[in-house]
C-alpha positions as CSV (number, residue, x, y, z in Angstrom):
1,X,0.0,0.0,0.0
2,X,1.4,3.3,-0.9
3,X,1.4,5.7,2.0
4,X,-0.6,8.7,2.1
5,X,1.1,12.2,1.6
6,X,0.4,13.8,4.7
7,X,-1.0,17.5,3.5
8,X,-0.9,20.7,5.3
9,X,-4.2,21.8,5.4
10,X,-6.5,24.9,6.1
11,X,-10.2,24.0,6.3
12,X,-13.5,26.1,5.8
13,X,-17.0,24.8,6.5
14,X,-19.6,25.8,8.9
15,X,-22.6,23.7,9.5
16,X,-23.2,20.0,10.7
17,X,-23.3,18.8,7.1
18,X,-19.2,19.6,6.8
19,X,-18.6,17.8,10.3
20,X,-17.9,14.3,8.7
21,X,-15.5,15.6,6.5
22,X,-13.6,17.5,9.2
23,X,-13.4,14.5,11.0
24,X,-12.3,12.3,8.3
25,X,-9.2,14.8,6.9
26,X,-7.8,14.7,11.1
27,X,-8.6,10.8,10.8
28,X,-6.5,10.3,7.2
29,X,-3.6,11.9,9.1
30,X,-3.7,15.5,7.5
31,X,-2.1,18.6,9.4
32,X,-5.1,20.8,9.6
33,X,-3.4,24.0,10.8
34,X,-6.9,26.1,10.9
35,X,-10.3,25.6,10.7
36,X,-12.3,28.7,9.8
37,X,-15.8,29.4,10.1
38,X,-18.4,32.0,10.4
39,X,-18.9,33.7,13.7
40,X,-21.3,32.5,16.8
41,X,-24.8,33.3,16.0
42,X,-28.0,33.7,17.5
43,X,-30.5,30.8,17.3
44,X,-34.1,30.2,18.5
45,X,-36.9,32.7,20.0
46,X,-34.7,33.2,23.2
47,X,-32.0,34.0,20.1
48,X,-29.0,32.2,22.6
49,X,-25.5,33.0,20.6
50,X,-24.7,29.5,19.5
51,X,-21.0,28.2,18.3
52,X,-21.3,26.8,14.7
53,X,-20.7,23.1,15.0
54,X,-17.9,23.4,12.7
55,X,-16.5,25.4,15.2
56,X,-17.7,22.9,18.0
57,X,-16.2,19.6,16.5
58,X,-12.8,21.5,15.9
59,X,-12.3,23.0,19.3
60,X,-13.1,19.5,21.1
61,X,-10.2,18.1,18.6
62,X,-7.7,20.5,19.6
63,X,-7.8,22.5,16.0
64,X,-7.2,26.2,16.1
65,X,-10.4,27.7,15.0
66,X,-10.9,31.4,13.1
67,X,-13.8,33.1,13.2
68,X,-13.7,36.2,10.4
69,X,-16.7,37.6,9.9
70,X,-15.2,39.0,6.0
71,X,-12.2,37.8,4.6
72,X,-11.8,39.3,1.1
73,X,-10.1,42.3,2.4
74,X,-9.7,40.9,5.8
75,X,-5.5,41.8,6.0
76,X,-5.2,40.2,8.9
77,X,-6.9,36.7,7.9
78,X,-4.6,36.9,4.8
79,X,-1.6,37.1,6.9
80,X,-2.6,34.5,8.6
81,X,-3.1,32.1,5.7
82,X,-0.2,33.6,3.9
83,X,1.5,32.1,6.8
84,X,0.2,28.4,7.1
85,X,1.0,28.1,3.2
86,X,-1.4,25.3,3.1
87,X,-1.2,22.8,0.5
88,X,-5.2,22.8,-0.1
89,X,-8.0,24.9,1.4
90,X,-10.6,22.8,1.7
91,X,-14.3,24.2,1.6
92,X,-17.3,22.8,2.5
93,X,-20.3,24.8,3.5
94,X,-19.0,27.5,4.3
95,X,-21.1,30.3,3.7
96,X,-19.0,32.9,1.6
97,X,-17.4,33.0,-1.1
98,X,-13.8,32.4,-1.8
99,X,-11.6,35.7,-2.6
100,X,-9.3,35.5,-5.1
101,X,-6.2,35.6,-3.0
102,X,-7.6,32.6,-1.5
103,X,-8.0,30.8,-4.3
104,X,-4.4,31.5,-5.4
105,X,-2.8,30.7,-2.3
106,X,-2.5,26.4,-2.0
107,X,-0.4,24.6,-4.6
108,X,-3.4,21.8,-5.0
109,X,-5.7,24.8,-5.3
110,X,-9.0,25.3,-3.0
111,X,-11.3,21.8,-2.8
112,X,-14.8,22.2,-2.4
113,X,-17.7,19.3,-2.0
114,X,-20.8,20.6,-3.2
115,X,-23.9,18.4,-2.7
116,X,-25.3,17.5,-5.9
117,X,-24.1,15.9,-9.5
118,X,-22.5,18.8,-10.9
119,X,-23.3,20.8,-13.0
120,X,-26.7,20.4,-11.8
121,X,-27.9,22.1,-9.2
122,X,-25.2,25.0,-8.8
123,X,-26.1,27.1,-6.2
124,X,-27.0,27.6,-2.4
125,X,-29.4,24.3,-1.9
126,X,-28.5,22.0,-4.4
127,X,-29.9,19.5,-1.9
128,X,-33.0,20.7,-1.2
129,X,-34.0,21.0,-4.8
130,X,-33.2,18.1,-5.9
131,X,-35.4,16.0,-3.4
132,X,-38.5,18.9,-4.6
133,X,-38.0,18.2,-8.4
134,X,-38.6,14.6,-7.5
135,X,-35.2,13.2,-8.8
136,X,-34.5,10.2,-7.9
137,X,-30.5,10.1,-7.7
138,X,-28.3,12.9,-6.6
139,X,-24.6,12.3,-5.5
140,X,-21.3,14.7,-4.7
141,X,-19.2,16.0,-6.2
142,X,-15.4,17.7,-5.2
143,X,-14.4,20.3,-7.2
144,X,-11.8,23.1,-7.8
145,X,-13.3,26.3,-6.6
146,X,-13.0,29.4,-9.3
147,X,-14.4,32.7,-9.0
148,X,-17.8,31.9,-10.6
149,X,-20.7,29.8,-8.7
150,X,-20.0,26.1,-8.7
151,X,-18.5,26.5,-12.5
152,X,-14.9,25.2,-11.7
153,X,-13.3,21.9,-12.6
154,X,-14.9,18.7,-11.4
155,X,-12.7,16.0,-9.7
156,X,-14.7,13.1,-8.2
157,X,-18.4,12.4,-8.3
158,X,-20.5,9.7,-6.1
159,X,-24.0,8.9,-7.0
160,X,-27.2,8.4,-4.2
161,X,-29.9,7.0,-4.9
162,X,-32.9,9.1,-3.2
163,X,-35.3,6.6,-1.7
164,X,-39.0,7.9,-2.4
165,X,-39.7,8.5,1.0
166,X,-36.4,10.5,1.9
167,X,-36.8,14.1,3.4
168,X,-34.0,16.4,2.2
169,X,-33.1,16.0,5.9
170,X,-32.4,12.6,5.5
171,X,-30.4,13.4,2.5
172,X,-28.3,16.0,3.8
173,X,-26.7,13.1,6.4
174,X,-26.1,10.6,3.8
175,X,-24.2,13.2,1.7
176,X,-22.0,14.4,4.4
177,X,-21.5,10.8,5.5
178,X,-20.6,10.2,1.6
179,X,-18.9,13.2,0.8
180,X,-15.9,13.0,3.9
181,X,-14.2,10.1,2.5
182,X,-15.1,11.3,-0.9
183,X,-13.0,14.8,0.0
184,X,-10.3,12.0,1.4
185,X,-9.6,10.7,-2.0
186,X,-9.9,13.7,-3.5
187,X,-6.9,15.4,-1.7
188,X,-5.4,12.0,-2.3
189,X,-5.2,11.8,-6.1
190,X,-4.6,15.6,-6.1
191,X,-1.2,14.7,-4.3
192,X,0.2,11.8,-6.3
193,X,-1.3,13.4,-9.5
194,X,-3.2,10.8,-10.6
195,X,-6.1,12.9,-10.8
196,X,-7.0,15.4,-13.4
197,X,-9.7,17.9,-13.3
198,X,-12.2,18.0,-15.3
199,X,-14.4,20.5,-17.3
200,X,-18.0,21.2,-16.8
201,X,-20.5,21.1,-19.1
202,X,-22.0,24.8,-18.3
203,X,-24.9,24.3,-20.5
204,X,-26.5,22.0,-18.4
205,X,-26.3,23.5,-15.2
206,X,-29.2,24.6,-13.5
207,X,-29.5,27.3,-10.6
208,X,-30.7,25.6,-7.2
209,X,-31.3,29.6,-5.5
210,X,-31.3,29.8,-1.9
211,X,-34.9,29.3,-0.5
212,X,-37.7,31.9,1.0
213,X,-40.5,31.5,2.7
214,X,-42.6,31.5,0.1
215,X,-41.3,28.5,-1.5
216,X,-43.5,26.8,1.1
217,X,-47.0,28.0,0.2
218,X,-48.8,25.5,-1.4
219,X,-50.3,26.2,-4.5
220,X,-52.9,23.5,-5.5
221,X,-54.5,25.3,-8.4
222,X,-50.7,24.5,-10.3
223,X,-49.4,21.8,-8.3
224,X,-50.3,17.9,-8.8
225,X,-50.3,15.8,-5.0
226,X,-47.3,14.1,-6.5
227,X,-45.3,18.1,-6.4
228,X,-46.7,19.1,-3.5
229,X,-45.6,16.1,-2.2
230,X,-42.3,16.0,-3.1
231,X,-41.3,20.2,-2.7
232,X,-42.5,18.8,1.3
233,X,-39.7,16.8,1.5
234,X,-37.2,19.0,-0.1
235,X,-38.3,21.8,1.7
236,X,-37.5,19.5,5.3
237,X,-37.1,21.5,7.7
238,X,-37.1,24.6,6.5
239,X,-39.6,26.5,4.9
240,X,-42.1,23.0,5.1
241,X,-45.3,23.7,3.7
242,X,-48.3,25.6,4.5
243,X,-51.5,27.5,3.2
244,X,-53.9,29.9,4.6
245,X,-57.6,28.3,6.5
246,X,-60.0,30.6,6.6
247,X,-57.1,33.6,6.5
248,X,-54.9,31.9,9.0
249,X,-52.0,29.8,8.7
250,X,-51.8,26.3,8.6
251,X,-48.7,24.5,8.2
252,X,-48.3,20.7,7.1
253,X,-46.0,19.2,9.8
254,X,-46.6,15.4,7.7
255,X,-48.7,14.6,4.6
256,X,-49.2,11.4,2.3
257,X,-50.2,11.1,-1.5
258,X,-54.0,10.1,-1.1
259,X,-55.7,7.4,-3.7
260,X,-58.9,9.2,-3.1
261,X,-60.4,9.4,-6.5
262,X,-63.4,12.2,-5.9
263,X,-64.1,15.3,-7.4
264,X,-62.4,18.4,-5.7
265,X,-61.8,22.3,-6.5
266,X,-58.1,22.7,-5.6
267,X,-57.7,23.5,-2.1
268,X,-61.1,21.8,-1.2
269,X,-60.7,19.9,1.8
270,X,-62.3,16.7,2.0
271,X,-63.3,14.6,5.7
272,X,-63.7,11.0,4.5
273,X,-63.3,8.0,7.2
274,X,-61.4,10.3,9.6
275,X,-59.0,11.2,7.4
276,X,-58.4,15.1,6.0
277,X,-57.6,15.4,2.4
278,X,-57.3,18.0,0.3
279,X,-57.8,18.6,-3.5
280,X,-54.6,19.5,-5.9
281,X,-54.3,20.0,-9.6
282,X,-55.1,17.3,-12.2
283,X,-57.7,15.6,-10.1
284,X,-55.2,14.2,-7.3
285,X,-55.4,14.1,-4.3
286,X,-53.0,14.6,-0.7
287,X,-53.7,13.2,3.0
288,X,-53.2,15.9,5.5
289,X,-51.8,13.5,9.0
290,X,-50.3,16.1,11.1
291,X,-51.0,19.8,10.4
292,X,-50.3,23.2,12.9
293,X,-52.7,25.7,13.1
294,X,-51.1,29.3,13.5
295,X,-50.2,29.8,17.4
296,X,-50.5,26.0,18.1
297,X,-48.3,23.3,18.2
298,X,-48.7,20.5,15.7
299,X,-51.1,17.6,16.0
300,X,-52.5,14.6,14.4
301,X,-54.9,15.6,11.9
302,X,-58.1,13.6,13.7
303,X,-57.3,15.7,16.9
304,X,-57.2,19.0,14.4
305,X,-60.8,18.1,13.1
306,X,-62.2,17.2,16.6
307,X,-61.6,20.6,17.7
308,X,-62.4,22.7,14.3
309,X,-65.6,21.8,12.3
310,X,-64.9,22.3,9.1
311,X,-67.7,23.8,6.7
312,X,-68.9,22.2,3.8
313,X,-66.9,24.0,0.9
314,X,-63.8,24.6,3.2
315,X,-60.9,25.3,1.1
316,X,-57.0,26.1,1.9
317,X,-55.4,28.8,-0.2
């Protein structure tokens, strides 16, 4: 077995979903002489500063941790860095983008892993969209970070399969799980230079945009059960889904595509044997089984209609 160049490393990332790879770069033996991430935020109604669990994870391993909250013309961060002379910067969730001094700086060049088969899904929830659009495989991909979104040079790729049932939560944890060892033999082929980068085809990327609120409303004049169902679990857990009941808010905590075959103006909702369905577009049909009316926490459907009587005609917008 040919023993692994040992790489000096500086690492960028900020959420959970770069954790795994953290761990596996101090695992394979690398020097990581800095971890940077973005600053302590607040979190929650009581808004309680919370450390990034980038930052978490690196401070239990004994990994000096940075905490910029700019670094294109941040002179001291440069220093820094200039300093380390790192081999690689490795970036994975990190939250800003790159500088060009940055990008400059390593000899194997700044290695991001970017959750989705590139170039599809460039962007700020490649994730996300992909488990909304329905697709049924995904994968990552490590890359060579350039100035423009998600356009640079492609080194490896690893397909997942997306189970039909899979939230975007669900995905998220197999592609950070996937993606750390992925990074691993990335840096790997990078050093013994048995890996070449390769091109992207730009034409067929598609832009997977950060997502609002909005995203969540459901629309079932345009949407089919089988959409709504799907943008639900892409949108897991953040925005979810909702629509308005008589002018108030009610968010879907859980749904379930319906085989209910009755007639229905979108949005019409629909008590048969206990269970709450609603009318989409094209004649189909979804099962409300936990919902949350505005102010309230969420319940089971059943104990939602026990204590609101629906009138005949009711419709969600």
């Amino acid at each position: 077995m040919v023993e692994r160049a040992r790489l000096r490393l500086v690492f960028c990332g900020t959420p959970q979903f770069a954790v795994p790879t953290l761990e596996a770069l101090v695992a394979a033996g690398h020097e990581i002489a800095l971890v940077v991430t973005q600053p302590d935020r607040p979190v929650g109604r009581k808004q309680v500063l919370t450390a990034p669990p980038v930052k978490e994870r690196a401070l239990a391993a004994g990994l000096a941790v940075t905490q910029p909250e700019k670094i294109k013309n941040n002179l001291e961060f440069r220093a820094e860095l200039e300093r380390i002379q790192p081999d690689a910067i490795v970036v994975v969730a990190y939250g800003r983008i790159i500088p060009r001094w940055m990008l400059d700086l390593p000899r194997l060049g700044c290695i991001n892993l970017h959750g989705s088969l590139l170039p599809k899904y460039r962007g700020a929830a490649p994730i996300q969209w992909a488990v909304a659009n329905g697709d049924p495989v995904t994968g990552n991909t490590t890359m060579l970070l350039e100035e423009g979104l998600d356009t640079g040079p492609m080194l490896l790729q690893e397909q997942l399969e997306i189970a039909p049932e899979w939230t975007a939560v669900d995905v998220f944890e197999r592609l950070a799980a996937g993606g750390a060892p992925l990074v691993v033999r990335t840096l790997d082929g990078l050093a013994d230079g048995t890996l070449k980068p390769e091109a992207q085809e730009h034409g067929q990327a598609t832009l997977a945009r950060i997502l609002t609120r909005e995203d969540g409303r459901m629309e079932f004049g345009s949407r089919t059960a089988t959409e709504l169902w799907h943008r639900w679990r892409g949108f897991q857990p953040w925005p979810g889904a909702f629509a308005l009941l008589d002018g108030k808010k009610l968010a879907v905590a859980r749904m379930r595509m319906a085989d209910f075959t009755g007639a229905g103006e979108p949005g019409e909702l629909k008590v048969t044997g206990g269970r709450l369905l609603v009318a989409c577009a094209g004649g189909s049909w979804l099962e409300l089984t936990e919902v949350q009316p505005e102010g309230k926490k969420a319940m089971p459907a059943q104990e939602f209609l026990r204590g609101n009587a629906l009138k005949a005609g009711a419709r969600l917008a």
